[in-house]
N, C-alpha and C positions, 0 to 999 in steps of 0.2 A: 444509566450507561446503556448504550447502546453493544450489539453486540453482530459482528458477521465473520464471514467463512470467506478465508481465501484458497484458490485450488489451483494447478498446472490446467491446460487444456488439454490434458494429453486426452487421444483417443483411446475407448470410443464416447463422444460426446454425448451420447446418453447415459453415462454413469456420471460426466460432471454437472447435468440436468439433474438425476435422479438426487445425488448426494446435497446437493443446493433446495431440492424442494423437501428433502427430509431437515435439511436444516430448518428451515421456515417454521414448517411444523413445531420445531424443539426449541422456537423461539428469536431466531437468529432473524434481524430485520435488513441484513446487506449482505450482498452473495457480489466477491470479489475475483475475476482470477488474473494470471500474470497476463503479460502482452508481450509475446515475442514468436512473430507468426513464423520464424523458422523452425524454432525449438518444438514451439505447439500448434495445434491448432488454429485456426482463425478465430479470437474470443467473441467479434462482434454478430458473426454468421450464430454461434453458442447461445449469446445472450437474446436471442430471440424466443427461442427455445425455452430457457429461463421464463424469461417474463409471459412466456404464454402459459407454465407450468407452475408459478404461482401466484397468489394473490396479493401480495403486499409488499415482496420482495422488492430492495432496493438492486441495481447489478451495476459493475462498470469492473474498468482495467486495474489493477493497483501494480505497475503505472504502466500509461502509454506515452508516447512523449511526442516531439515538433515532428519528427523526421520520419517517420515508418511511411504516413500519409501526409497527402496536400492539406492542409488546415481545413480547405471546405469538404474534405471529405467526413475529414474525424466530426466536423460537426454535422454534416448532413448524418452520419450514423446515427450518433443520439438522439436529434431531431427525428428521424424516421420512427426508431423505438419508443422516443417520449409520445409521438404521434399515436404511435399504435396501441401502447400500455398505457398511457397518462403521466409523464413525469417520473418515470422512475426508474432514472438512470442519476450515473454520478460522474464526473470524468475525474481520474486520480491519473496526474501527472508527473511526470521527470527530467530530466536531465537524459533519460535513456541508458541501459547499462546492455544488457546482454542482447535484445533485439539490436541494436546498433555494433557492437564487437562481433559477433556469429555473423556479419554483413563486411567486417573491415572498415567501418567507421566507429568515427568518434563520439561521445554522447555531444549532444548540443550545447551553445553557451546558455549562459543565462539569459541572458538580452534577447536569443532567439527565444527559451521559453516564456518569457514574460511577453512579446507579441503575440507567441502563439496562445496563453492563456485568455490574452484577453481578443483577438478574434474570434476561437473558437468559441467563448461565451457568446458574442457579441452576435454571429450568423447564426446559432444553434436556439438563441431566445426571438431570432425575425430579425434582429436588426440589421443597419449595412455597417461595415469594416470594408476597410482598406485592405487588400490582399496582393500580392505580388502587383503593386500599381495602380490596381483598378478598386474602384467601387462596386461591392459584390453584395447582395442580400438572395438570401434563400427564401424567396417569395409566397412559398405554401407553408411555410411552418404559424401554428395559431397556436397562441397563453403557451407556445415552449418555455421551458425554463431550466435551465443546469447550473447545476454548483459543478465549480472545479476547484479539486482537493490537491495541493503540492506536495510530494516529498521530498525533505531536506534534511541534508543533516549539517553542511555548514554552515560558516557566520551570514557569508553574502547570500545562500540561499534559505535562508531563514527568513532572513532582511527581506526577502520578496515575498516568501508567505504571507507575512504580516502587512506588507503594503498591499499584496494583490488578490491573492486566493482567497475563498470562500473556507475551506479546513486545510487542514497539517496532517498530511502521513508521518508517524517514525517508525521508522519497522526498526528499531531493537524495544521490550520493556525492560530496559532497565532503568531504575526511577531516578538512579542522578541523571542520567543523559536525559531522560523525559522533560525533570526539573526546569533544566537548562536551557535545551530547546526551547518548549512551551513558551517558557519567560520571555527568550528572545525574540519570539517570533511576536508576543502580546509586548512587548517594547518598541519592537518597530510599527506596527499596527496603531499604536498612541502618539509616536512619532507625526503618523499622518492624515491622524483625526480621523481615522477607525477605531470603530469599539472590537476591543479585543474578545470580549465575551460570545461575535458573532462569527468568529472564526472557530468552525467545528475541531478539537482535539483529537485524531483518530493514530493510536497503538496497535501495530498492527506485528503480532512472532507468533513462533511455532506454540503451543501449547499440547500437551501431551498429559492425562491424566492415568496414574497409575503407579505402583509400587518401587519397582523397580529400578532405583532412579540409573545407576551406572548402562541400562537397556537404554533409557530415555536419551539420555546425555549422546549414545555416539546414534541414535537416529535422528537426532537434533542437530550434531556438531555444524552439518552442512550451512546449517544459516550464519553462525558464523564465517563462513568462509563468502557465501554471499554478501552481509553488510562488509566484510571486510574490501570489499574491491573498491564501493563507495569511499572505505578510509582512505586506502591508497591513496586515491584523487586529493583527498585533503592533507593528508600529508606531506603529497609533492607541493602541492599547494601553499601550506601553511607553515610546513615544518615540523619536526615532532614537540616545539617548544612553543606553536603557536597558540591559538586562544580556544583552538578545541581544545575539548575536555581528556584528560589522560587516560579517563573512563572508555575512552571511545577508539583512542590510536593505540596505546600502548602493548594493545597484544596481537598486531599484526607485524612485529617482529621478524617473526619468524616465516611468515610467506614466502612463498616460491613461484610463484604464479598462479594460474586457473585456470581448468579447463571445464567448460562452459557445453561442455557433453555432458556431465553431470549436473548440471546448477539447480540447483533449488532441491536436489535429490538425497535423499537418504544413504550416505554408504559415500559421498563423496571425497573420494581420494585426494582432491586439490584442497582438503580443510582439517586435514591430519593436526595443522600447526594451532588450532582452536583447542585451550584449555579447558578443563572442564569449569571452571569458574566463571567464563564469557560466557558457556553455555548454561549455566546456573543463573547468570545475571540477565540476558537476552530475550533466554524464553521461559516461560511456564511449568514448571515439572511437579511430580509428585500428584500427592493424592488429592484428590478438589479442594480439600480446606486450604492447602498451600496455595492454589488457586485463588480463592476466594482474599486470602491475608495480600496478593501479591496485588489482586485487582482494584481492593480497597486504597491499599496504598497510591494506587493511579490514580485513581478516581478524587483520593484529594489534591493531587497536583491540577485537577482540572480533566483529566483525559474524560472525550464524550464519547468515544466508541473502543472500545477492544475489538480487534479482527483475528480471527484465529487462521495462522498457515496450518495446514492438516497433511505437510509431509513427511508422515511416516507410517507405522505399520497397525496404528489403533483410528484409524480413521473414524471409525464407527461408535467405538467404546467412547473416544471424547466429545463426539456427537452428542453421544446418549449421555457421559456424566456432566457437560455444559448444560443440556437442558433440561435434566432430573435435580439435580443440584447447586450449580451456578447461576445461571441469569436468573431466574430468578430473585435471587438476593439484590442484585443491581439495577433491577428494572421497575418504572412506576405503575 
């Protein structure tokens, strides 16, 4: 199992360089951060930085989506940084959530992201696509090459992982919903005479190592309130009787809405209505052995990478006990 760090951009963008090349150090092979250049920073202006500050480091968005940029742009980015580092970049994409709301737009359809998947591959490895009309290739790019990773969490966008992407984000761990996914996303993949074994598995929640658990729990609660905006969608969607899993809709009940000043933050007020039990199933807590029992569990569902979100107040500590303690157990 692979293992990386996901992080806000928030400034100043030398502590999200510095905290990325310590991770490296401590084992961690993919340094992730959000994409939502109002909320934060510019991530791509960042990941230069990154990749000139370590050696092996995988970097990209977890997620960027169709709409922030013109397709040739997102891929000229990677292409530049593949150019300049050699390949190591990842494009993790969406639907769009909070870069797209904090603007007054909607996230994207499907249909738009699956063009835009498969152009931005398509210009970012040399070759030409079709773009608003025209025939367009990025003429300097040489041996580019990008994986694009999708997150999904319903049926229909499952359905596309498995026909089109290269990995699967889920950002909740909790292992019936992992199960489930996973399976679906390698059902549709068989469906269309893809090998499902070559679609990377990547898990990606808060982990938090330490005693403490009732500390942990309300600087964690926030990500509940984050995946929960994605359920909304599916719910209106689907219904609360539809064929998502009850694991996954049933405790956004209680919501009220969200305000997207807070998101991704510790202490957020708009995720009051997250039980501690979502937060026990979602992310990671306790002491590293509970860690290590939670990750095993993954890892035989399939999962290839664990990412860790690092928003809260032990940023360092889980640093150091992932890679005093954990990756190792998981790594060849």
């Amino acid at each position: 199992m692979d293992f990386g760090v996901v992080l806000q951009t928030d400034p100043p963008a030398r502590e999200v360089v510095r905290l990325l090349r310590e991770a490296e150090g401590r084992g961690f092979r993919y340094g992730w951060t959000f994409d939502s250049c109002v909320l934060w920073q510019e991530p791509f202006v960042i990941y230069s930085q990154i990749l000139a500050q370590t050696s092996n480091m995988i970097v990209g968005p977890m997620v960027t989506n169709p709409s922030t940029r013109d397709w040739s742009v997102t891929a000229s980015l990677f292409a530049t940084l593949n150019d300049m580092f050699g390949n190591r970049t990842v494009c993790g994409i969406g639907r769009g959530d909070s870069a797209r709301r904090v603007i007054g737009q909607q996230p994207a359809s499907l249909a738009v992201l699956a063009d835009s998947m498969h152009v931005i591959r398509e210009l970012a490895e040399g070759r030409e696509a079709m773009l608003h009309g025209a025939a367009v290739r990025i003429p300097w790019v040489r041996d580019g090459r990008l994986e694009i990773w999708m997150a999904a969490y319903g049926p229909k966008a499952l359905k596309l992982v498995g026909e089109q992407a290269d990995g699967f984000i889920l950002q909740t761990a909790d292992p019936a919903i992992a199960r489930w996914t996973i399976e679906s996303v390698r059902e549709a993949a068989r469906a269309v005479g893809r090998d499902p074994g070559g679609i990377t598995m990547c898990v990606a929640a808060p982990a938090y190592v330490g005693d403490d658990l009732a500390h942990q729990r309300d600087q964690l609660r926030w990500f509940g309130g984050m995946v929960g905006n994605h359920v909304a969608d599916l719910v209106a969607r689907y219904g609360e009787s539809g064929s998502v899993p009850r694991e996954l809709t049933d405790y956004i009940k209680g919501r009220e809405g969200y305000d997207y000043a807070h998101h991704g933050k510790a202490g957020n007020p708009s995720t009051d209505f997250v039980p501690d039990e979502i937060v026990d199933r979602f992310c990671l807590l306790g002491p590293a052995a509970a860690h290590v029992d939670r990750l095993a569990e993954l890892a035989d569902l399939g999962v290839d990478q664990f990412a860790v979100y690092l928003m809260h107040d032990a940023r360092e500590e889980t640093l150091a006990a992932y890679g005093d303690e954990i990756i190792s157990k998981f790594t060849r």
